[in-house]
N, C-alpha and C positions, 0 to 999 in steps of 0.2 A: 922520280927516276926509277927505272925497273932496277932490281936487283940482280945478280949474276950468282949461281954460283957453276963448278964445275961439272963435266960429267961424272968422275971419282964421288961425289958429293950424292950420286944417285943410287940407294941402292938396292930396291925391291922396283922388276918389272913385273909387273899386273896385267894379265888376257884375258882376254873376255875368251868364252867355248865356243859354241854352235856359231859355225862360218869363220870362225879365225883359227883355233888349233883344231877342230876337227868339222868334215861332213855333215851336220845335222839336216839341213833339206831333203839329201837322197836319203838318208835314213828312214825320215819320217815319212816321206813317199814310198819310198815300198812297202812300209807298213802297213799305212792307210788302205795299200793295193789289196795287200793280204789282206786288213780286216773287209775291205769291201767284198774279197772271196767269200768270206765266210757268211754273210749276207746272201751271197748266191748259193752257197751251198745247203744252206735253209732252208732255201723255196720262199725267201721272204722280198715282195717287193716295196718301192713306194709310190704308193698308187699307183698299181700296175708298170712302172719302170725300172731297170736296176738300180739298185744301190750304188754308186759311184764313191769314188777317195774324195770327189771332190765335195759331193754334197756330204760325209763324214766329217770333212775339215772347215768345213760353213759351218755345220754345226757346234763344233766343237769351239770356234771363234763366237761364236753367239753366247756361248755357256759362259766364255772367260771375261765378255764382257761385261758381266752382272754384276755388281755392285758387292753382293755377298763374296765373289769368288773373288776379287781383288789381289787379297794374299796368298790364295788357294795354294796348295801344293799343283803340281802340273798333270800328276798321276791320276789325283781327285778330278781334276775338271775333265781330262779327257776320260774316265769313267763315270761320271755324270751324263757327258756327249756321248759316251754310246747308248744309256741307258735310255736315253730320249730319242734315239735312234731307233732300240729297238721298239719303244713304245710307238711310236708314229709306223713300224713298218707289221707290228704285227707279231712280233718275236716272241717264242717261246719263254718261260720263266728262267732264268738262269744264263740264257743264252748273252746281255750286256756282260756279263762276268766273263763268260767264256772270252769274248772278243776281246775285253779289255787286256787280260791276260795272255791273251797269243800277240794282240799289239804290244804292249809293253815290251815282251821276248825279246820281237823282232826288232824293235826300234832301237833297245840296246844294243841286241846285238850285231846290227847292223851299222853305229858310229863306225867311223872309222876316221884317223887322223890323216889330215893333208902330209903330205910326202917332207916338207920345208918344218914341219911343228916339233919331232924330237930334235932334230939338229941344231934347231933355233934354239930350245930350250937349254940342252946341252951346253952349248957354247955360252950361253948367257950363264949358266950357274959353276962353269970352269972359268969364269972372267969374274966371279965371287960374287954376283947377285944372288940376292934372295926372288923367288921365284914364288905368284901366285894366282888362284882364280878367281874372278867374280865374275857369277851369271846369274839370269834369270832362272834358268834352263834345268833340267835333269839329269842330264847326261851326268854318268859316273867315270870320273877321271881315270881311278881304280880299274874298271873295267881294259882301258888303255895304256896301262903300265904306266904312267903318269903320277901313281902314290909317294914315290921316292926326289920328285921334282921335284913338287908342290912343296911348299913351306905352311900355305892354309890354303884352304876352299871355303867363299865365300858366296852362298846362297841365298838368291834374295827372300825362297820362302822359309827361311830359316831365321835371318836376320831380322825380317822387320822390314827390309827395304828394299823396292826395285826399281831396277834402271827404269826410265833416266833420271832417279833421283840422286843428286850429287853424295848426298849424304850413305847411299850404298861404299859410294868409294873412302870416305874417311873412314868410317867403320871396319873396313880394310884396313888402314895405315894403321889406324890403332888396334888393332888387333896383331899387326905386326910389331908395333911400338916403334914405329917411327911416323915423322910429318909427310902429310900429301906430299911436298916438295921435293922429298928425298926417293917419290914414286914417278916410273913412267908409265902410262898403260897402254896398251895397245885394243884395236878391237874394231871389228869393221863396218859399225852402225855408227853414222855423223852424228846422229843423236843420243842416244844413250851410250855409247862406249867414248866419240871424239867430243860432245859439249857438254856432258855430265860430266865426266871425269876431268874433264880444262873448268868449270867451276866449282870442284869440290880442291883444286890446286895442282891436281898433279900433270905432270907435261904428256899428253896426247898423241899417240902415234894412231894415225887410221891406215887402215891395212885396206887397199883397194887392188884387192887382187887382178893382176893381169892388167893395170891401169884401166880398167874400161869406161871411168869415169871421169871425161875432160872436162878442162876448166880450170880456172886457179883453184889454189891448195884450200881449205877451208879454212875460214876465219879462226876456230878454235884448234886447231889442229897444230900441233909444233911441229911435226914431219908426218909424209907420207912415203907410206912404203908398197911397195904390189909384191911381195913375196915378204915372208918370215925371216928368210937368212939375212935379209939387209937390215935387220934389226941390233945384230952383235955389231953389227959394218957400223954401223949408223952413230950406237955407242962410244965404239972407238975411235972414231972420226971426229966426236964434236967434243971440242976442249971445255967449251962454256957452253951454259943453259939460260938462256933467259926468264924469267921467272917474275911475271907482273908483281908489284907491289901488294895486290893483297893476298897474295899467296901464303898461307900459313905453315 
């Protein structure tokens, strides 16, 4: 028989970053745009063609996929992928630094959080949750006035551990001292944020923005929501949790 306990009974929500509380895609494409400027401003091509965002960001997926880089910081692989960038285009000495550097800039400071992310947050830590992140990702919460929410930030190349391994999210609960169970997480990857985190215990909200995604609800998923604020709604709405039996 599954076990129940209440909503009261939950009390750390857990987000995942890039695409749930903040923009990371247009970030990292303007970036890319600017470094491939900088490409052109060189006079450097590849093999006679421009330099494109896109063939920057092939690249840069080729690098992350090597076995060494696995835990890599995210800083390091894409300053690796320029640097083989500039090697294959011909680029002066120093010039991968240079790009790295203006990309990095821009890419931070180009996050920006979706419009529904402080209000959500807000309201959830005024209803006395504890409030935290786990990402793959780099993005600086800090950067976003987000330091005073947060309770911890949890980084996979920090920890030891990345999505979609379940074990990123208990590493979480115990670092807050409390059990999976008494966590919700929210995050809008069905696979690493809704079936990593519904296997490591804690109850799954997938965030599918704008509903664009028909079809029944996912298997691992305990709710879904297409905007942020239905997250406080959501909470306060559900008296009981259902909570499979191996849930720790």
């Amino acid at each position: 028989m599954p076990r129940r306990v209440t909503a009261g009974d939950v009390s750390v929500i857990t987000f995942d970053g890039d695409e749930t509380l903040w923009d990371f895609q247009g970030a990292m494409r303007r970036a890319l745009a600017l470094a491939a400027e900088l490409f052109a401003a060189e006079g450097v091509t590849l093999e006679g063609r421009p330099v494109t965002a896109v063939w920057l960001a092939q690249v840069r997926d080729v690098v992350a996929g090597r076995p060494e880089f696995a835990n890599a910081l995210m800083e390091d692989i894409r300053r690796v992928a320029f640097e083989e960038c500039a090697q294959r285009t011909g680029a002066g000495a120093g010039f991968a630094g240079r790009v790295h550097a203006e990309y990095m800039r821009a890419r931070h400071a180009g996050v920006t959080l979706y419009p529904d992310a402080l209000p959500c947050l807000r309201e959830l830590k005024a209803m006395g949750h504890r409030l935290a992140l786990i990402t793959n990702g780099n993005s600086r919460p800090e950067l976003l006035g987000l330091t005073g929410l947060l309770a911890c930030t949890v980084v996979a190349a920090e920890c030891g551990y990345r999505k979609p391994d379940p074990q990123i999210y208990r590493h979480a609960a115990t670092r807050l001292g409390v059990r999976p169970r008494e966590c919700v997480h929210v995050g809008d990857h069905l696979v690493e944020d809704v079936t990593a985190s519904a296997e490591a215990g804690m109850r799954a909200v997938w965030l599918d923005r704008g509903g664009a995604s028909a079809g029944p609800r996912p298997a691992r998923a305990w709710h879904v929501v297409t905007g942020l604020l239905a997250v406080p709604a959501l909470l306060r709405a559900t008296p009981e949790l259902d909570m499979p039996t191996q849930v720790g």
